[in-house]
N, C-alpha and C positions, 0 to 999 in steps of 0.2 A: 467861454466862461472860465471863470476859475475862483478857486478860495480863497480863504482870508487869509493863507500865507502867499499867496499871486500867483502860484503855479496851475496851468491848465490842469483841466479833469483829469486829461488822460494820460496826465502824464507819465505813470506808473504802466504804462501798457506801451510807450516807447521802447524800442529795444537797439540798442547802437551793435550793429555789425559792420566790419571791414568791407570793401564796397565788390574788389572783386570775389569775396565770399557771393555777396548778395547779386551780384553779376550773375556768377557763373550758376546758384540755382535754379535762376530763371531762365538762364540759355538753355538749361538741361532739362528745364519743363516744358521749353519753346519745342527743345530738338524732338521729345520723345513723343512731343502732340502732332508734330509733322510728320515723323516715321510712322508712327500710327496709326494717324486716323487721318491722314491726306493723302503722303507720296506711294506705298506700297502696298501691295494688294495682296490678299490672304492668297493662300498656297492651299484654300480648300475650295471656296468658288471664285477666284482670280478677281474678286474685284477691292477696288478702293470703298471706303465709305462714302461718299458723294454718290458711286456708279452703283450700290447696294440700296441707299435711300431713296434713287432714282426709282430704279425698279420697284421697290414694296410702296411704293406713292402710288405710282400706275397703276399698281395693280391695287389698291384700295379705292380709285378711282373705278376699277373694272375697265383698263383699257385694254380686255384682251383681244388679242387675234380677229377674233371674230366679232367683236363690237365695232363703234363706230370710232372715229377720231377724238382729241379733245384738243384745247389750244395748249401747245405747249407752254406759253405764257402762264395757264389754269396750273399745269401741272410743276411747274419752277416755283409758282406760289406756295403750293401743297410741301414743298419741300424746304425752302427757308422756313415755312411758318412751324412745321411740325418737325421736324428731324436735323433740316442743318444749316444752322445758324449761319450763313457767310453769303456774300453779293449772289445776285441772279445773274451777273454775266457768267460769275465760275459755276454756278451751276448750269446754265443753258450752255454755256462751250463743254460740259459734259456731257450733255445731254446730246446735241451736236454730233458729238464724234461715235458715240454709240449707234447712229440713225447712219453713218456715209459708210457705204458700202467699197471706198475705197480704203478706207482706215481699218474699220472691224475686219477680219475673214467671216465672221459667223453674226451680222448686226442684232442689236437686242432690242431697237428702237425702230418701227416702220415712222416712218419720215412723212408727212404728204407738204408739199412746197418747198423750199428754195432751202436745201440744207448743206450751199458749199458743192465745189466740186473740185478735179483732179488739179486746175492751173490753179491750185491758192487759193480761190473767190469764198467770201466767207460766206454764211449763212444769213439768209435774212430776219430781221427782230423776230423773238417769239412772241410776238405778238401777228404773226402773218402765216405761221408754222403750226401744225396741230399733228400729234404724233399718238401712236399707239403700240402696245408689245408687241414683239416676233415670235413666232414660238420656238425659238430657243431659249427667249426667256421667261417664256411657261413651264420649259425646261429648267430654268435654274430656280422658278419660284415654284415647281410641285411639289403638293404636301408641305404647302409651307403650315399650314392649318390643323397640323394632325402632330405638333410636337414633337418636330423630326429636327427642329434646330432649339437654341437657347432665346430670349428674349431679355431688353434691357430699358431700361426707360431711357424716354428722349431728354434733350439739353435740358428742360424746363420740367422733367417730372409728370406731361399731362399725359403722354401718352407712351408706348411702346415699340420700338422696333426688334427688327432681329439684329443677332450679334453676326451671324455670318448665314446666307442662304443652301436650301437643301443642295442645290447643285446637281441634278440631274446629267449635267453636261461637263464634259471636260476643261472650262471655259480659258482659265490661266492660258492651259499651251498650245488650247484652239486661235482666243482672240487676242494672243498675248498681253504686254502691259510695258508700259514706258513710265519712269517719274522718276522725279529729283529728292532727296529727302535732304536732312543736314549732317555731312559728312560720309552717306552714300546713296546709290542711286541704283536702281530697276531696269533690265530693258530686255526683254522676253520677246522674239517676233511667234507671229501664227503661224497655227501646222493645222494640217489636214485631219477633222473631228475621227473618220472611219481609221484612218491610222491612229489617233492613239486609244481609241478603242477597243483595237487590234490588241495592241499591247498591252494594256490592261487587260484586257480575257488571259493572253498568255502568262500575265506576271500574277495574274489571280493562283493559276497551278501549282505557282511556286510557294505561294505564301504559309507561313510557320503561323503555328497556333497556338495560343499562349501557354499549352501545355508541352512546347516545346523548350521554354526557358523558365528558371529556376524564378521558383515562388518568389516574388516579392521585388523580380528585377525590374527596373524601369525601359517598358519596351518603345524604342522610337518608332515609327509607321518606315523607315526604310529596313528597319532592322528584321523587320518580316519576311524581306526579299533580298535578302540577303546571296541567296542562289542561284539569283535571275543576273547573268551578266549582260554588261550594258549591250555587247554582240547583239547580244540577241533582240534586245529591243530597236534597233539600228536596220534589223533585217524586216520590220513592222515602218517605223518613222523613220522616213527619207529624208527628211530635214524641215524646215520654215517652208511653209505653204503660202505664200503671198496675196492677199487681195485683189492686187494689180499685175499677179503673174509675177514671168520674167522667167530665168535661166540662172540656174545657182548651178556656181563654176567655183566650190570650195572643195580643196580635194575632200576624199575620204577619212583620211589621219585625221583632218584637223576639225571636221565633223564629228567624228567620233571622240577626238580630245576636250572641244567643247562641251558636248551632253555628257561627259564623265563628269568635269570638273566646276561647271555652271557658267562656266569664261571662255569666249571666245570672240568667232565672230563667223560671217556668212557674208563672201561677194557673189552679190547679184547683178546680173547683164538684161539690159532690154531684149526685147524678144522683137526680129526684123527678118526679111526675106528680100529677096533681091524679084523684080518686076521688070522684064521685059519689054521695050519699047519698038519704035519703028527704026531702020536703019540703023540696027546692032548699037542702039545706047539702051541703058536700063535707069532704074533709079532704086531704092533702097525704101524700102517701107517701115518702119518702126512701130508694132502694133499693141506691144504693152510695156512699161520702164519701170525701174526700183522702186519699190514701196517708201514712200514719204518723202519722194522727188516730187517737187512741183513741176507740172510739163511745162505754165508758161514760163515759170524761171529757167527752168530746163532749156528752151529755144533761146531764149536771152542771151544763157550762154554761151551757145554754140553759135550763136549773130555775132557777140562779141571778137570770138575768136576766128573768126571768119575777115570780122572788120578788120583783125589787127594781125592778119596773114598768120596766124598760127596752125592754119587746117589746109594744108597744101595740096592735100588730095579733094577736100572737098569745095562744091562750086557755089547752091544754096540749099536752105532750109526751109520746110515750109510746115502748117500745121492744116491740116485738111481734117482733124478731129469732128464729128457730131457727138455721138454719143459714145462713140468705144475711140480707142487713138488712134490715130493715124498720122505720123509724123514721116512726109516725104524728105528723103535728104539726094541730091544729084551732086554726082561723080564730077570730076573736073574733065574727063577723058570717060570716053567707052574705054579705053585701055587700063584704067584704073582697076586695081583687084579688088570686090568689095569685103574683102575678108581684112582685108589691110586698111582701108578706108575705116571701118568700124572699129579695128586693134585703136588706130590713133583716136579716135570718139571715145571707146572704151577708157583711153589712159589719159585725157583730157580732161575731160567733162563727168557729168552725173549718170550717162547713160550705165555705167557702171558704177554700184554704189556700192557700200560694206555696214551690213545691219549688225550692229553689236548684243553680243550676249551675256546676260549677265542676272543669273535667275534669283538675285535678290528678295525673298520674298518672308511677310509674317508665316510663320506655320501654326497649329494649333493653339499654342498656349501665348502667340502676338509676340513671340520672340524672332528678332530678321537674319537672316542669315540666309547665305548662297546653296541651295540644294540641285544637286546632280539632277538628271532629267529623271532617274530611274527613284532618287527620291521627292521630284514634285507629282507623279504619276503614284509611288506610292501612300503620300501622304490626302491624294484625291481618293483612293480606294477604300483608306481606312475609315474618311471620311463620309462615304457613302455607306458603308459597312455600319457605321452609327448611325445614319441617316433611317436604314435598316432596323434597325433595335429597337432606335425610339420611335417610330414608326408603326413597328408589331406591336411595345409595349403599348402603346396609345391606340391600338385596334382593341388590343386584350382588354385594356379600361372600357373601352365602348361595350364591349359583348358581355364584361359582367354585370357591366350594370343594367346591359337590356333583360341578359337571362332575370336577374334579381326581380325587373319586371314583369318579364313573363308567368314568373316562377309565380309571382303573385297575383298575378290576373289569372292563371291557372285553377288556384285553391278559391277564389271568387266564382269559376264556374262551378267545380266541383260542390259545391256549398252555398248555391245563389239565393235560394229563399234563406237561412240563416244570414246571409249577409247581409239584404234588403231588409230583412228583421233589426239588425243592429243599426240600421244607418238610419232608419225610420222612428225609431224608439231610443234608441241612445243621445244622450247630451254631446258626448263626448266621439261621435262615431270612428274618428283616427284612434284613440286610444282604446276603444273598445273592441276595433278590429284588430289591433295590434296584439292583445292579449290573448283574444278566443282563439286566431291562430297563428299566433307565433311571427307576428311579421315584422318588416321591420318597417321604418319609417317612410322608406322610397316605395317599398310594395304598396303599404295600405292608403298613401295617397295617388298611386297609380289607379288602386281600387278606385278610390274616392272622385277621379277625373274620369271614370270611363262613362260611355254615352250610351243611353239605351238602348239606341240601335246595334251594337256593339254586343248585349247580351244573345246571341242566336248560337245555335250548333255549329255552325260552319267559321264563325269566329273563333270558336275553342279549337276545334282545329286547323286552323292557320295558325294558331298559337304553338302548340304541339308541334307543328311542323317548322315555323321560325328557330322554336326551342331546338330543337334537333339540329338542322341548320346550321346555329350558332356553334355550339359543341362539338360538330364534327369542325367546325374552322376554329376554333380556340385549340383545341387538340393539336390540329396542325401547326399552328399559329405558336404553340408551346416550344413543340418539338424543332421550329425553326429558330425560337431564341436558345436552346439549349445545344443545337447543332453548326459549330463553323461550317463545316461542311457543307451544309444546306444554304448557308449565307454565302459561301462564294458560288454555289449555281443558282443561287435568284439573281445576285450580281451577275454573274455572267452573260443569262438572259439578260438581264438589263443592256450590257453593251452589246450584245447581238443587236440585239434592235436599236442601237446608234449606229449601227455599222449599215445597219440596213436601211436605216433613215436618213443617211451622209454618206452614203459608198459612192465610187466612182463614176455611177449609172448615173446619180441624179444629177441636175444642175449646180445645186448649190454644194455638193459633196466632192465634186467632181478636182480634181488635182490641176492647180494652177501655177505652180512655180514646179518646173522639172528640171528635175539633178541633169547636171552637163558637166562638161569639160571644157576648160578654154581650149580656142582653137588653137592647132599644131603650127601655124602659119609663123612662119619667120617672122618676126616682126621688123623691121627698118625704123629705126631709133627717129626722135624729132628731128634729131640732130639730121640726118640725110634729108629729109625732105628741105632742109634750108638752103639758097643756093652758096656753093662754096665758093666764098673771096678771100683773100691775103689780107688780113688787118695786123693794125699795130697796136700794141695796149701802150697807154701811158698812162702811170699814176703821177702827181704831182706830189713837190711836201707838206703841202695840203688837204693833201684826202682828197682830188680833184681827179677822176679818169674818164676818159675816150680813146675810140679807136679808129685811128686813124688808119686812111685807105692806103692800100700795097703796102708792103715793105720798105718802110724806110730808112734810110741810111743814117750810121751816124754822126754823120756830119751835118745831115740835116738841122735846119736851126726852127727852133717849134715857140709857139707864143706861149706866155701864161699870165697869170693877171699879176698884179704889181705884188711884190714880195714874195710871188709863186716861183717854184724849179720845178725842173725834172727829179724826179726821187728816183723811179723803176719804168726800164721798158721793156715789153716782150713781143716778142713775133709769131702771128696766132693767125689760124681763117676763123668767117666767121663762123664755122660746123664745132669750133671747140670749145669746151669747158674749160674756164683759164681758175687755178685755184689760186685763194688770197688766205695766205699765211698771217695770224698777226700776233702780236707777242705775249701773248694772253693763253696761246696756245688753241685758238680757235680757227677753223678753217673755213673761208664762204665759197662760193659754187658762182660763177657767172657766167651767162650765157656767150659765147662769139658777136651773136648775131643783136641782143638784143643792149648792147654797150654802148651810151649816147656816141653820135658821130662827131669827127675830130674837125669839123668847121669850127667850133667855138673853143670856149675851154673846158668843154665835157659837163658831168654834173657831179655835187659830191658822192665819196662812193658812202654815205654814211645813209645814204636818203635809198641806196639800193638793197645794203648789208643791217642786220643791228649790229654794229660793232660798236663794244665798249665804250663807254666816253674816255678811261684813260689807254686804253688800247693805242697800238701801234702796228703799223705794217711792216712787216718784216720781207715778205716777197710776194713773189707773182712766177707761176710756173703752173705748164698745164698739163690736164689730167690724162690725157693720151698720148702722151708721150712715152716710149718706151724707156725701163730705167725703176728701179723703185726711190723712197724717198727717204732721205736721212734728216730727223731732225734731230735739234742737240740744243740743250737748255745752256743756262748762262751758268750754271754750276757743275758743268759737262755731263751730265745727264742725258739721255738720247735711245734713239730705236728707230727700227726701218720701218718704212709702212708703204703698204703698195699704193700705188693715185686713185684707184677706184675705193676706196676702202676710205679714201679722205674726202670725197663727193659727196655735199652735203645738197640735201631738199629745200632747204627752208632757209627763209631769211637770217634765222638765227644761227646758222652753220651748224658746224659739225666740234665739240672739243676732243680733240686727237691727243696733244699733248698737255699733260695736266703737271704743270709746273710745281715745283716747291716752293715755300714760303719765301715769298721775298724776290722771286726768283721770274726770269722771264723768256720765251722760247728766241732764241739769238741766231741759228742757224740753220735754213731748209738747203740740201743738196741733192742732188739728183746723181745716184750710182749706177753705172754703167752694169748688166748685168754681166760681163762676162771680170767682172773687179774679182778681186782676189784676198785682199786686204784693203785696210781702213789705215789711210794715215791721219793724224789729227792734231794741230798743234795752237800751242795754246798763245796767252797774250804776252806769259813770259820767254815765247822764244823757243820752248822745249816741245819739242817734235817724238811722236807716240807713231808707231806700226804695228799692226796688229791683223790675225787673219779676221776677214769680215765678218765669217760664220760666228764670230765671240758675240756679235751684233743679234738681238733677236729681233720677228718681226710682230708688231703690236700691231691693234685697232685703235687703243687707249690706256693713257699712260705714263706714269713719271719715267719711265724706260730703266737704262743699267749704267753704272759708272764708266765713262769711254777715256775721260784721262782725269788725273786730280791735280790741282792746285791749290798751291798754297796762299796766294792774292791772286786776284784775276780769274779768267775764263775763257772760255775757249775763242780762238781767233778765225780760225778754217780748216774745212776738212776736206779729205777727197779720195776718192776711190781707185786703189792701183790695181794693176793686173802684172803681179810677179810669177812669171813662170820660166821666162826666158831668159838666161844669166844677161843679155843685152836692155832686158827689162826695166823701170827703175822711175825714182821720181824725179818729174823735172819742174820747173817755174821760168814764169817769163819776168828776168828784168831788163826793163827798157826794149828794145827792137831785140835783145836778142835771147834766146833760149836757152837754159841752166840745167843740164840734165845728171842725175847719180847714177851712176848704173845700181844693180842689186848686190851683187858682192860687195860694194860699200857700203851697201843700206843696213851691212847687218849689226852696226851697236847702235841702230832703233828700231831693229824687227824684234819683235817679244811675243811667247807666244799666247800669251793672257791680254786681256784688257782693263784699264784702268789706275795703269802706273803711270808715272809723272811726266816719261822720256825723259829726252837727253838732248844738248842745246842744238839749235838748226845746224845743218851743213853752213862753210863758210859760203858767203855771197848768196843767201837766201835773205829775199826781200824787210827789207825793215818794218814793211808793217805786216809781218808774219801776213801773207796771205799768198795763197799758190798761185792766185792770178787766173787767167780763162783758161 
């Protein structure tokens, strides 16, 4: 619609904003409703909000422990419709992983039907599944009812939830917590409930009490324990308690580094024993693997690498699993060591995996940030310590307002004909009781409700005696809110009796990941288990390589496809790692053995490397070879770097030399270790000597000035070994051999690096290069 002048109604309520203003608002309402209220979990009952509205659903349902089932279908309903507004797959794949006893340490969800298991297998519709609380999580929901937490209204206003649960349990570092938010991310694994309950009692002793810091300071919940070093808590929690077991092979330092700093991580090894068979063979059992390794992918794996001869010590795999694991794997040989057979599984495959840490979590006031272990433990204690307060406080409400009644049904016996007088005869009976003796509103209608049968002697005292009763616990009850002291020994008890309800005796308490050590066994690199042949690398101008069988000569004449050459060749077995130099300054890793074979014209190397699209190969030289490596930029720039240090993992290599602007790596040489000096001459001719040691040795690096020029760049270098006055450089031109002795060498020996030199000896080759 619009007015008599044409413009729409609302128009005046438009408002013209620049768009990535208007962008970037909403990303940052998007980002802070995802860190919030989906990916990360409070640092006081460890959970998300989906896993909190989970729980207060059930239990509004009364799905406790000791009731019966309900369809989880019932219960995903209850939860979209009242608390969280988002699909029923993301809430039942919540609900899901609370119920799998291979995921939780400590589950909050008894499960009954088909909830997924260890190979992958999902769970079946909630509509087939019917689930009910564990009492752990009677644990995280006690006293939710007695105003031990906050309350907030739900999406729509009708009804109410809690803002965070009372938490009974340690839950955060028992059942840990994984998730993604925007811009960072969560991943906490489980530990053992009696251990950090352990700790907790201990860090209880330590804790400062607000009459230890100045009136008015802002106290944070680690700032309490401040005294307690992490030592000590390290000598309580052994580390990540697994669901699935296994063997945590992290040293000590870097356990201890982690739980100081919130960053780390944790490798875990399957847990296997060797079995005995007939006629001196054995086989190898594998009985529990890494937490959040799928077993059938797991076997996948290890088929693959079987298929494709990468597991030289081993022959098959099998999975013989029912209900607990059981993964056979047979040796190639009885003679096979199974310590060595497992090292290659272990550095292969999943059986060894590495659980990241990273204790990301909301603390009290829904602010995220990464807390040391000794402050997600203390900000659970303060936590419970409120839990505590408001808890008495809300006992204390209940007992003044029963005394209030007593108090009043009391002066009703003391006075019963007089009462029955007023209530008989008065119009007004509340207000006329209320007057004659002083009562107040709650009293004279408690009068007003009581039952005949209720008027007798023995009524009045049980009255007298409740009264009493109450007073001697309110008294108590006082003196606990006005004592820290007294609040960390009812806390205390409280973890006593987690320790005692999850210690090592029980099933479910009991310790499933135990601390180890990798084993001391020599390991025998991939590399040897490969068999050893003579191959030939060829790169083409192309980007084209294979390797060709034995050693071949140079005279050999090699195919290539039409417009193709020979660019680079080297002479390699197939046990070596041959490195690709390329002028970008990046270094790739290739296997010997696993190099297309030189029947055809190989395949590109671009399909085996990422290498740059304007990138350039500069060489091919291998990594085990004795000798470190000289490289040297086109602006004579350069540094030694030993070949193991330039072994990269990953397709993406390794960047060793980081070029300057403009600028591109031009030369890799291989220095003799027993060199002495660095000759280096450039493209004008002029020839540099210098002792080697001016040369540093880098991992990464624009490196140091090795000669300057005024146009041009360097042309070739080479490593001399001057000690012996018969010593000296030499070059091949043509068939024959051009040697200086040292005594001449000396107006271009200098003892600094990075001067111009001085023009070549006469009969040094024209295109400045030393030659083989």
């Amino acid at each position: 619609m619009s007015d008599e002048t044409g413009s729409p109604d609302n128009a005046g309520l438009i408002e013209t904003v620049p768009l990535a203003d208007a962008l970037g608002e909403r990303y940052l309402a998007y980002a802070l409703s995802t860190i919030t209220s989906r990916s990360l979990p409070d640092v006081r009952d460890g959970l998300k909000p989906v896993q909190r509205r989970l729980l207060y659903a059930m239990r509004q349902l009364k799905l406790d422990p000791a009731q019966g089932f309900k369809k989880c279908a019932r219960v995903v309903g209850d939860v979209i419709g009242k608390y969280h507004p988002h699909g029923d797959t993301a809430v039942y794949d919540a609900m899901v992983r609370l119920a799998q006893d291979f995921a939780l340490r400590y589950p909050l969800v008894d499960g009954q039907g088909n909830f997924g298991n260890i190979d992958g297998d999902n769970a079946a519709a909630m509509r087939y599944t019917e689930a009910r609380l564990t009492e752990v999580a009677m644990l995280l929901l006690q006293d939710l009812d007695r105003d031990t937490v906050g309350f907030r209204a739900n999406y729509d206003g009708t009804d109410e939830e809690p803002v965070v649960l009372p938490a009974g349990f340690p839950n955060l570092l028992a059942n840990g917590a994984t998730g993604i938010a925007v811009g960072m991310a969560t991943s906490i694994p489980p530990h053992n409930a009696a251990e950090l309950a352990e700790a907790a009692r201990m860090m209880l002793g330590h804790r400062k009490t607000d009459g230890d810091f100045p009136e008015g300071t802002a106290v944070r919940p680690e700032d309490r324990y401040r005294d307690c070093p992490h030592e000590t808590l390290l000598s309580h929690v052994q580390g990540p308690d697994f669901p699935t077991g296994g063997v945590l092979v992290e040293s000590k330092a870097s356990i201890a580094e982690a739980y100081a700093t919130g960053r780390g991580g944790f490798r875990v090894r399957a847990r296997w024993h060797r079995e005995d068979l007939a006629h001196g063979r054995y086989q190898i059992v594998v009985t529990e693997i890494p937490f959040q390794v799928q077993k059938g992918r797991l076997i996948e794996r290890v088929a693959e690498l079987l298929t494709a001869k990468k597991l030289a010590l081993l022959a098959d795999i099998r999975d013989e699993s029912a209900e607990d694991v059981r993964i056979v794997l047979e040796p190639r040989s009885r003679d096979v060591d199974p310590n060595l057979l497992m090292e290659s599984l272990f550095r292969q495959s999943d059986f060894e995996n590495r659980f990241s840490l990273n204790m990301n979590v909301l603390d009290a006031e829904g602010v995220p940030q990464v807390m040391s272990l000794r402050g997600v433990l203390a900000a659970f204690i303060e936590h419970r310590i409120e839990v505590l307060r408001r808890r008495t406080r809300h006992r204390l409400s209940e007992i003044a307002r029963r005394l209030e009644v007593l108090q009043g049904q009391l002066i009703a016996y003391l006075n019963l004909d007089e009462v029955i007088h007023i209530i008989r005869t008065a119009d007004e009976p509340k207000a006329g009781l209320m007057t004659r003796f002083e009562l107040t509103e709650v009293q004279a209608e408690a009068i007003l409700n009581m039952r005949l049968r209720a008027l007798h002697k023995l009524q009045q005292i049980e009255i007298e005696r409740e009264s009493k009763q109450l007073t001697t616990e309110q008294k108590k009850l006082k003196g606990l809110l006005a004592d820290e002291g007294r609040q960390r020994d009812a806390l205390d008890v409280e973890f006593a009796d987690l320790v005692k309800r999850f210690g090592p005796e029980t099933e479910l308490g009991r310790r499933r990941t135990t601390p180890g050590e990798a084993p001391k066994t020599e390991m025998v690199s991939i590399e040897a288990l490969v068999e050893r042949e003579p191959i030939t690398v060829v790169l083409s101008t192309m980007g084209w390589i294979r390797a060709m069988k034995g050693h071949i000569g140079p005279d050999q004449e090699l195919r290539f496809k039409e417009g193709d050459a020979e660019a680079l060749r080297i002479e390699a077995q197939t046990t070596d790692r041959i490195l690709v130099f390329a002028d970008d300054g990046r270094v790739y890793t290739l296997q010997g053995d696993k190099l297309p074979p030189g029947r055809g014209f190989g395949e590109p190397l671009r399909l085996m490397v990422d290498l740059a699209a304007d990138a350039q190969i500069v060489t091919l030289t291998l990594a085990g070879t004795p000798g470190d490596l000289l490289l040297v930029a086109s602006d004579g720039r350069g540094f030694m770097v030993k070949p193991e240090d330039a072994v990269a993992q990953t397709r993406t290599g390794r960047q060793v030399l980081v070029p300057g602007e403009g600028q591109k790596l031009k030369l890799v040489r291989r220095i003799d270790a027993d060199a002495t000096h660095l000759a280096i001459v450039g493209e004008n001719r002029k020839l540099a000597i210098y002792p080697i040691d001016q040369v540093p040795h880098m991992t990464r690096g624009k490196g140091v000035r090795l000669q300057t020029y005024r146009q041009g760049g360097p042309s070739d270098v080479r490593g001399l070994k001057l000690v012996d006055p018969q010593d000296g450089l030499s070059w091949q031109r043509g068939p024959q051999t051009r040697k200086v002795l040292m005594p001449e060498l000396a107006r271009w020996i200098t003892k600094a690096r990075g001067g111009p030199g001085a023009l070549a000896p006469n009969g040094f080759p024209r295109d400045n290069r030393f030659g083989d």
